[in-house]
C-alpha positions as a Markdown table, in Angstrom:
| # | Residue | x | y | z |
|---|---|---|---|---|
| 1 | Unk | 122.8 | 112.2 | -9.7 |
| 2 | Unk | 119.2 | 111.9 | -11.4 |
| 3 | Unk | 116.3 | 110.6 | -8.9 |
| 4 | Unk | 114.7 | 108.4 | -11.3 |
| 5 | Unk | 116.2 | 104.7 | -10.4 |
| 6 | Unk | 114.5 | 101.7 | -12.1 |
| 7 | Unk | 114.6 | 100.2 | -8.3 |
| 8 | Unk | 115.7 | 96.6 | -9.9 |
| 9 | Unk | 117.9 | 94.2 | -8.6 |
| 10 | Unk | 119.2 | 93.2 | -12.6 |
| 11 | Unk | 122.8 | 94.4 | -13.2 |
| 12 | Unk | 121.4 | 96.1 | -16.4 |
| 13 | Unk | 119.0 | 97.9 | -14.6 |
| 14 | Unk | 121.9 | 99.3 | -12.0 |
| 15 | Unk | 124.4 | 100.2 | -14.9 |
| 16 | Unk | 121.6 | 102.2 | -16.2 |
| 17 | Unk | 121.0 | 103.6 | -13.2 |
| 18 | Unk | 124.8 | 105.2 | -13.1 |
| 19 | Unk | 125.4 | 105.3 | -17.4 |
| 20 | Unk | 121.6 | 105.7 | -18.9 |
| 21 | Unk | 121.2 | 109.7 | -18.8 |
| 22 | Unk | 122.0 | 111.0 | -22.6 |
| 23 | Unk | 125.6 | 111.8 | -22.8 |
| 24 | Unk | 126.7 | 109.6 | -20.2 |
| 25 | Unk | 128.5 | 107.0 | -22.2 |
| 26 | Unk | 129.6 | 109.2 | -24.6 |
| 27 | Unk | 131.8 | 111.2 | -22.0 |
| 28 | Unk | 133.3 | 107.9 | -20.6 |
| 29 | Unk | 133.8 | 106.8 | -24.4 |
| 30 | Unk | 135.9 | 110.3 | -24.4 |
| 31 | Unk | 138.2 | 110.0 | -21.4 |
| 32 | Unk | 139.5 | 105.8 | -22.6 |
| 33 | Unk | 142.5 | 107.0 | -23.9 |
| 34 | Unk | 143.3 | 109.6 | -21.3 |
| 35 | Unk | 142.6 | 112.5 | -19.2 |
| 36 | Unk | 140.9 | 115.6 | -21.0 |
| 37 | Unk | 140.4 | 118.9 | -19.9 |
| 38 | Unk | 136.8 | 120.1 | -19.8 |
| 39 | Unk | 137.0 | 122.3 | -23.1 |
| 40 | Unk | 138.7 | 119.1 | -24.6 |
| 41 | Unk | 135.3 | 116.8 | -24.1 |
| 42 | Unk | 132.9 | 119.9 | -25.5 |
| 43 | Unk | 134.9 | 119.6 | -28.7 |
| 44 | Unk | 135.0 | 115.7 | -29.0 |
| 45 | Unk | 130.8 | 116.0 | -27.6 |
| 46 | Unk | 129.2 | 117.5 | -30.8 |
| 47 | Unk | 126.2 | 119.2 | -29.5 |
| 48 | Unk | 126.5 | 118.6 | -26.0 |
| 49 | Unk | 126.0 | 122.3 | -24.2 |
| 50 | Unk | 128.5 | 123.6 | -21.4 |
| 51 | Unk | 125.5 | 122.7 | -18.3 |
| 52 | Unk | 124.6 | 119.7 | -19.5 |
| 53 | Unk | 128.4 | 118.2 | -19.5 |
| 54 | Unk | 128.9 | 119.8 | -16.2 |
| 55 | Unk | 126.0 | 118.0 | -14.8 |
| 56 | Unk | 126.9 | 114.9 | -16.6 |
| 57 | Unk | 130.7 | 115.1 | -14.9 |
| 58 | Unk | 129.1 | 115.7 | -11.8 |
| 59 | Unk | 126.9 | 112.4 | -11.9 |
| 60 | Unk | 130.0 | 110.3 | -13.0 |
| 61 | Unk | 132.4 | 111.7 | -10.3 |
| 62 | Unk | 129.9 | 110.9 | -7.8 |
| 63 | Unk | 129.0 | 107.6 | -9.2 |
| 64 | Unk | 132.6 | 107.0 | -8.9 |
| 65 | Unk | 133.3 | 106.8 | -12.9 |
| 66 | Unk | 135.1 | 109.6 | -13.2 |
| 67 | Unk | 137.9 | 112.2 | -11.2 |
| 68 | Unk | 139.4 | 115.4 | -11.2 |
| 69 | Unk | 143.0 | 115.3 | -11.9 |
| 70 | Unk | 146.0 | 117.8 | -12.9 |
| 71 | Unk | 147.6 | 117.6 | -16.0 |
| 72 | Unk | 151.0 | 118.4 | -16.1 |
| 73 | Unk | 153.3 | 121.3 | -17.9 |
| 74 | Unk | 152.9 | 122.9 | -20.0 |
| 75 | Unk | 149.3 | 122.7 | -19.5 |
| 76 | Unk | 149.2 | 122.5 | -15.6 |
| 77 | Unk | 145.4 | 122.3 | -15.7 |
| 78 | Unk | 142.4 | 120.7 | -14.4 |
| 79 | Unk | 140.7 | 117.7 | -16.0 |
| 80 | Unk | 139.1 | 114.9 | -15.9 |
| 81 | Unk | 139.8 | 110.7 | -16.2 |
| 82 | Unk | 138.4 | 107.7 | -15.7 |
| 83 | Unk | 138.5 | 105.3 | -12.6 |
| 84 | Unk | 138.9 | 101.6 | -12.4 |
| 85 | Unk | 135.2 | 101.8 | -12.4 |
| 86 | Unk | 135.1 | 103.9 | -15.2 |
| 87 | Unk | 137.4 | 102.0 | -17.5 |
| 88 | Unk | 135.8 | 99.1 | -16.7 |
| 89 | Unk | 133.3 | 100.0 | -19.0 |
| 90 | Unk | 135.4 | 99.7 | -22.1 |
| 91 | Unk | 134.6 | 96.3 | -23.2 |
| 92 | Unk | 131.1 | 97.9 | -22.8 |
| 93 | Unk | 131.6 | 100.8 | -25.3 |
| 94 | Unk | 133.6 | 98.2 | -27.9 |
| 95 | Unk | 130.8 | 95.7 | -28.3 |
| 96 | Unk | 127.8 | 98.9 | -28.5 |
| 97 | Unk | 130.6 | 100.4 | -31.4 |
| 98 | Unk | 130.7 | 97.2 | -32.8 |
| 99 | Unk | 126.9 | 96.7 | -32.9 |
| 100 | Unk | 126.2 | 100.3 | -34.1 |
| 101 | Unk | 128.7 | 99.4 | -37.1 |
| 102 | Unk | 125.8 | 97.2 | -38.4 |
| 103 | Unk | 123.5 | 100.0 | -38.4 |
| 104 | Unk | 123.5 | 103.3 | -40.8 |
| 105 | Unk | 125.1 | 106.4 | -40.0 |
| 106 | Unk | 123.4 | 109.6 | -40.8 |
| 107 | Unk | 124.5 | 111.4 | -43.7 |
| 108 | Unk | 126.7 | 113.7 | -43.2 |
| 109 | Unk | 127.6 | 112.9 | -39.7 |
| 110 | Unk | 131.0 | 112.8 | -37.7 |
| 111 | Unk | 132.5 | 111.4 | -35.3 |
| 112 | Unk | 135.2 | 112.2 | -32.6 |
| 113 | Unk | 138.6 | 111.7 | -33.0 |
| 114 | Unk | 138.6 | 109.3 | -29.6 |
| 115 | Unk | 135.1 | 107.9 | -31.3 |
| 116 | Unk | 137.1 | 106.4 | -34.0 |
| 117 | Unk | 140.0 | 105.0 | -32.0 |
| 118 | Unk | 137.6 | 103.3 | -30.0 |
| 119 | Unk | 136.0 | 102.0 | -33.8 |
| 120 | Unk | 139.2 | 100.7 | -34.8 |
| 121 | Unk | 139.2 | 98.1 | -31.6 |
| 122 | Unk | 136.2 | 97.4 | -32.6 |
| 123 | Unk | 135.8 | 96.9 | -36.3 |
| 124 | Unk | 139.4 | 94.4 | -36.0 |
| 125 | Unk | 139.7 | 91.1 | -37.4 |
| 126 | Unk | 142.4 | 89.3 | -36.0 |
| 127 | Unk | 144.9 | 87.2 | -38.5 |
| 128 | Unk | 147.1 | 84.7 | -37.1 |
| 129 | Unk | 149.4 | 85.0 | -40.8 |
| 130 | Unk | 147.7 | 87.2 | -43.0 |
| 131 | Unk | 147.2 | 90.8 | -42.7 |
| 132 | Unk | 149.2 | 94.1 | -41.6 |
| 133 | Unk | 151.3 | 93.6 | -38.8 |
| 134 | Unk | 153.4 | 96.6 | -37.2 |
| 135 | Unk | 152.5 | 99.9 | -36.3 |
| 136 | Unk | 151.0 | 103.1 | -37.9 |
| 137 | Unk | 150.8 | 106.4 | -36.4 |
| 138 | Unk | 147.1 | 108.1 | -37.3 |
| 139 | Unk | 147.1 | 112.1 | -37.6 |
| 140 | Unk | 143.6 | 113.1 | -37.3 |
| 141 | Unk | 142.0 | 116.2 | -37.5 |
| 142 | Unk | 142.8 | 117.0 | -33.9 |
| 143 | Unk | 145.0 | 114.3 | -32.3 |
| 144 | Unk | 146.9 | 111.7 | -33.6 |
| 145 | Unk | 147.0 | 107.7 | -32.5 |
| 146 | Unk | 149.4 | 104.9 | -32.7 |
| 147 | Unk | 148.1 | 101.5 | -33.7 |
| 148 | Unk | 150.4 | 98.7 | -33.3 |
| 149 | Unk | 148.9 | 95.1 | -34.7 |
| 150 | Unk | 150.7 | 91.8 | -33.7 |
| 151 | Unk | 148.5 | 89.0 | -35.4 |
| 152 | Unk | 145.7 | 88.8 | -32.9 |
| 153 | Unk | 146.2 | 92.2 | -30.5 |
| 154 | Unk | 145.7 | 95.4 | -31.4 |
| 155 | Unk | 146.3 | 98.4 | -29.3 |
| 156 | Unk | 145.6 | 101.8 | -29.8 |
| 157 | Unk | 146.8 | 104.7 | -27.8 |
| 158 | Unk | 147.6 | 108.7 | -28.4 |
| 159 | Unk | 150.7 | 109.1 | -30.1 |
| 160 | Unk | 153.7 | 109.3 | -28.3 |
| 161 | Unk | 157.2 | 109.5 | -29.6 |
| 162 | Unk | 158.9 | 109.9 | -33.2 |
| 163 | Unk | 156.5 | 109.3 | -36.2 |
| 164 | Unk | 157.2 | 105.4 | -37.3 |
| 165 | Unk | 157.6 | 104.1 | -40.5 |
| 166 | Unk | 154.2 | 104.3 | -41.8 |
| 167 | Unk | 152.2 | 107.4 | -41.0 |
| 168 | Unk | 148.8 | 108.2 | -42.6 |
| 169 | Unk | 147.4 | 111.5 | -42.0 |
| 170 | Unk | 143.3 | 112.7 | -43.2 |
| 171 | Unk | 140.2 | 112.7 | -41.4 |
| 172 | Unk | 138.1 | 110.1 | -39.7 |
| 173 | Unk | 135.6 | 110.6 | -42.0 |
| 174 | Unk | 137.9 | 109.4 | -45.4 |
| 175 | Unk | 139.6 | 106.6 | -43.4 |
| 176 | Unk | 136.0 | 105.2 | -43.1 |
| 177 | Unk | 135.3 | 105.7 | -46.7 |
| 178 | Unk | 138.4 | 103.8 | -47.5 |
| 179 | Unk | 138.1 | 101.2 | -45.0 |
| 180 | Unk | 134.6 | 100.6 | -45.6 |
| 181 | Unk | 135.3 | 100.5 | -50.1 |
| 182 | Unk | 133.3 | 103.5 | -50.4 |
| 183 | Unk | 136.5 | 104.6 | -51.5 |
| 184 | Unk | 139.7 | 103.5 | -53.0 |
| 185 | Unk | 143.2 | 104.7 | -50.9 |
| 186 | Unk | 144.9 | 105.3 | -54.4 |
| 187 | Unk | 142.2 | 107.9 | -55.0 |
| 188 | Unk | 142.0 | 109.4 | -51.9 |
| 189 | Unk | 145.7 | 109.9 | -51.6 |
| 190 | Unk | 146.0 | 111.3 | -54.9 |
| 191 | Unk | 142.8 | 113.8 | -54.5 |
| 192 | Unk | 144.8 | 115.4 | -51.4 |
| 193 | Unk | 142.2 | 113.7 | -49.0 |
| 194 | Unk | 144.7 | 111.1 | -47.6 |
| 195 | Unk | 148.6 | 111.6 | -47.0 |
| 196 | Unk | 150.5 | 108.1 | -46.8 |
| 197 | Unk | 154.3 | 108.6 | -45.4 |
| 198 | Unk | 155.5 | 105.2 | -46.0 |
| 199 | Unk | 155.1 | 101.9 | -47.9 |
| 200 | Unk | 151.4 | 102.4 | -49.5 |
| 201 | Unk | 150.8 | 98.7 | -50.4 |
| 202 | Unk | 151.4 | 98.3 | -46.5 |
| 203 | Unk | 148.5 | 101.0 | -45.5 |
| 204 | Unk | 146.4 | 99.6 | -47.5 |
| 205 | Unk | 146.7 | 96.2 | -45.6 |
| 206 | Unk | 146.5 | 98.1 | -42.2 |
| 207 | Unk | 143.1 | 99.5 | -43.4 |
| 208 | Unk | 141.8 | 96.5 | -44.8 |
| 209 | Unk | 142.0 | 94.8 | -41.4 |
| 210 | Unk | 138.6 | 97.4 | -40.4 |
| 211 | Unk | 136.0 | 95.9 | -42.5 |
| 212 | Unk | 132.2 | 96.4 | -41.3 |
| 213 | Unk | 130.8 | 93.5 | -39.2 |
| 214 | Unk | 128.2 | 91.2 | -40.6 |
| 215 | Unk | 125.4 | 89.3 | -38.5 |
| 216 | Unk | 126.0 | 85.8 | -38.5 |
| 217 | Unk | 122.6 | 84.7 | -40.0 |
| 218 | Unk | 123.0 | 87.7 | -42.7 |
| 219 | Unk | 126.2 | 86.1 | -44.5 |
| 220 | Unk | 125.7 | 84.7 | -47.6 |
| 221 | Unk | 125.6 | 81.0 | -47.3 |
């Protein structure tokens, strides 16, 4: 673990102490939806090198954050998942996802497949009778989700099972572009971008329920 403590009493000041080196969060923000293997977190951690993530697992084992477990066939190989401590920290990562929504990304940038899982508990507005409701399967680039919306809740988790109903398959970045109205789904689907198995009227709605936040005292009056 780094030597340099801020030495204050404030529960801020601890949590930095534990999370504040670069990286930190983002490796926690990697292992919420399940154990990865080291190789795994290098590929979701653009730019992270192999020392610097070795040393970052190191500080969050001891810290307690993270362990070493086994996964089990076919793979049968070591990796890594959170604790209670470490998952702890989710409602954390969703409101810091939340608030980074309201800044601008840089062009051109990406962001892990776990990255927008997380972004999709964020960015969503609960309706208690409008809205999608139901569940959609997700096929990234690398890993696939399933979302399931019930009015109010929202869950997100790797997918597991037969495909449902609805399946939509592209990249993170186009499901932004769409969600955000950068881009329409009709024209992303028939440019090859976007693949929609399933009512398309209904993953429209799904995606609609992702908009960006607004501050309160920046909404038009």
């Amino acid at each position: 673990m780094s030597t340099r403590k801020y030495e204050d009493a404030c529960g801020i000041a601890r949590s930095l102490d534990v999370i504040g080196e670069r990286w930190a969060l983002l490796v926690v923000r990697e292992l919420l939806f399940g154990p990865k293997r080291f190789t795994d977190l290098r590929t979701g951690l653009r730019g992270i090198s192999q020392n610097v993530l070795s040393q970052r697992l190191r500080d969050l084992e001891a810290a307690g954050v993270v362990r070493r477990t086994m996964l089990g066939p076919p793979t049968s190989t070591q990796a890594y998942e959170l604790t209670a401590l470490g998952r702890a920290l989710e409602p954390v990562l969703l409101a810091m996802s939340r608030w980074g929504a309201l800044t601008p990304a840089a062009p051109g940038s990406e962001m892990s497949n776990d990255a927008f899982a997380l972004a999709l508990k964020a960015l969503f507005v609960p309706a208690e009778q409008d809205g999608f409701r139901g569940r959609v399967r997700l096929r990234l680039v690398r890993d696939a989700f399933d979302v399931s919306i019930d009015g109010e809740r929202i869950d997100v988790a790797r997918a597991a099972g037969a495909d449902p109903d609805l399946l939509i398959e592209g990249s993170e970045a186009v499901l932004r572009a769409v969600m955000f109205r950068r881009r329409s789904l009709g024209e992303a689907v028939e440019q090859g971008d976007l693949r929609v198995s399933g009512d398309r009227a209904r993953a429209k709605a799904f995606l609609e329920r992702f908009p960006l936040p607004v501050l309160a005292d920046a909404a038009p009056a």
